[in-house]
N, C-alpha and C positions, 0 to 999 in steps of 0.2 A: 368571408369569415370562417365559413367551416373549414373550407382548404386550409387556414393556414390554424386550426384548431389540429386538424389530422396530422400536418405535418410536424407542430410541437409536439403530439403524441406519437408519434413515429420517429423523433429522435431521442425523446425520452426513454421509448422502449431500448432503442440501439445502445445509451448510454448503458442502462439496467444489463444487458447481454454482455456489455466489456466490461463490466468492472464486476461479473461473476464468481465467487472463488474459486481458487485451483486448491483441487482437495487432494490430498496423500494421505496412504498409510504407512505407520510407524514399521522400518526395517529391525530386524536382530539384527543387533550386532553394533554397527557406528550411529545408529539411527537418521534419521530422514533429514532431505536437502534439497528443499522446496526453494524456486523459486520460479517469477512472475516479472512481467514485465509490460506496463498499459501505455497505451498512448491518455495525454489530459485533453481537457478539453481544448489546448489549442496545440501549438508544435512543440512542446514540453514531451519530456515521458517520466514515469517512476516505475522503479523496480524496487522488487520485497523480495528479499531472504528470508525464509525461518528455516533453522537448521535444531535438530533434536542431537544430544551428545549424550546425554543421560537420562534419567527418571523424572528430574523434577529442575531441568531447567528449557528454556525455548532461547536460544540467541538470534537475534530480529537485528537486520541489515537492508535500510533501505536508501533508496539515493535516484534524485532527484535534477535532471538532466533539460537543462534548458537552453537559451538564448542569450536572456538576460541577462544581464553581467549586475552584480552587485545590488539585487532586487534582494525585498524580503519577502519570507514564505510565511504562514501559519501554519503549524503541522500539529495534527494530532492523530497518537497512536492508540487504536481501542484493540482490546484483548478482550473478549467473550462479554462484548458489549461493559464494556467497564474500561473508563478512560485510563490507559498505561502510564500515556507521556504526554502532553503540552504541551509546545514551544515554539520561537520563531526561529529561521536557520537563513541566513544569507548567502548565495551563492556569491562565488568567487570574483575574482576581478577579471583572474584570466581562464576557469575553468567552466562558468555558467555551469556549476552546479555542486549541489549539497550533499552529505551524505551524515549520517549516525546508527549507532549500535546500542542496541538495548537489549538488556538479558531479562527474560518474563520467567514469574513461574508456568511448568509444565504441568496441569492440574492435569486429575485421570479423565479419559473420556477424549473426546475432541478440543481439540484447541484450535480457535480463529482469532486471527490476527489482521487488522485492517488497518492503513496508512494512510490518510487524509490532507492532501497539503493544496489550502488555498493562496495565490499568487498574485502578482501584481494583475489589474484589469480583472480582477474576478474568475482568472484563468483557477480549475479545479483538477487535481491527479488524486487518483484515489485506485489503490490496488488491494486483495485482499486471499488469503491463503488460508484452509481447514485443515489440520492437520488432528488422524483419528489415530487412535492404538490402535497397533496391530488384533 
């Protein structure tokens, strides 16, 4: 019983390690072009764009890369722990996979951005990006 006690916290840990944020600072000028790309928990992956264009907008690009053909996803997008978007997105017939774009405000200070998509079999992708002012 311990062994397999150790081993669930030993892959729990491993999951906490990948699904870490990838931080940036804000460029002068066109501003920052963050992106991220996780494996889920099974052969899925998801990738996050946030890309900064001005003062006071974040444009969030993510997409969602599977096997499945024509499963449904739950997806929820959090911005500075505050739900953005939630929705379901069905991957394709013949591309096994989803994608959407959502424009957030860019408040001062750091902005983190987290993508949450649960899938058929309880399969989970979850990616996540800090973006600070320069």
């Amino acid at each position: 019983m311990s062994g397999l006690r150790t081993l669930v916290v030993l892959l729990l840990t491993g999951l906490l390690v990948l699904a870490a944020p990838v931080t940036a600072r804000a460029d002068d000028g066109d501003g920052t072009d963050v992106r991220v790309e996780r494996s889920c928990t099974a052969q899925s992956t998801v990738r996050l764009r946030v890309r900064t264009r001005d003062d006071d907008e974040l444009r969030v690009e993510y997409t969602v890369r599977t096997e499945r053909r024509r499963a449904e996803w739950s997806v929820v997008v959090v911005h500075e722990r505050r739900i953005a978007w939630r929705g379901r997105a069905r991957t394709g017939s013949s591309s096994g996979s989803f994608s959407r774009r959502l424009t957030l405000p860019d408040w001062p200070g750091r902005d983190t951005v987290t993508v949450r998509a649960l899938g058929p079999g309880g399969e989970v992708c979850r990616a996540s990006v800090t973006i600070s002012e320069g």
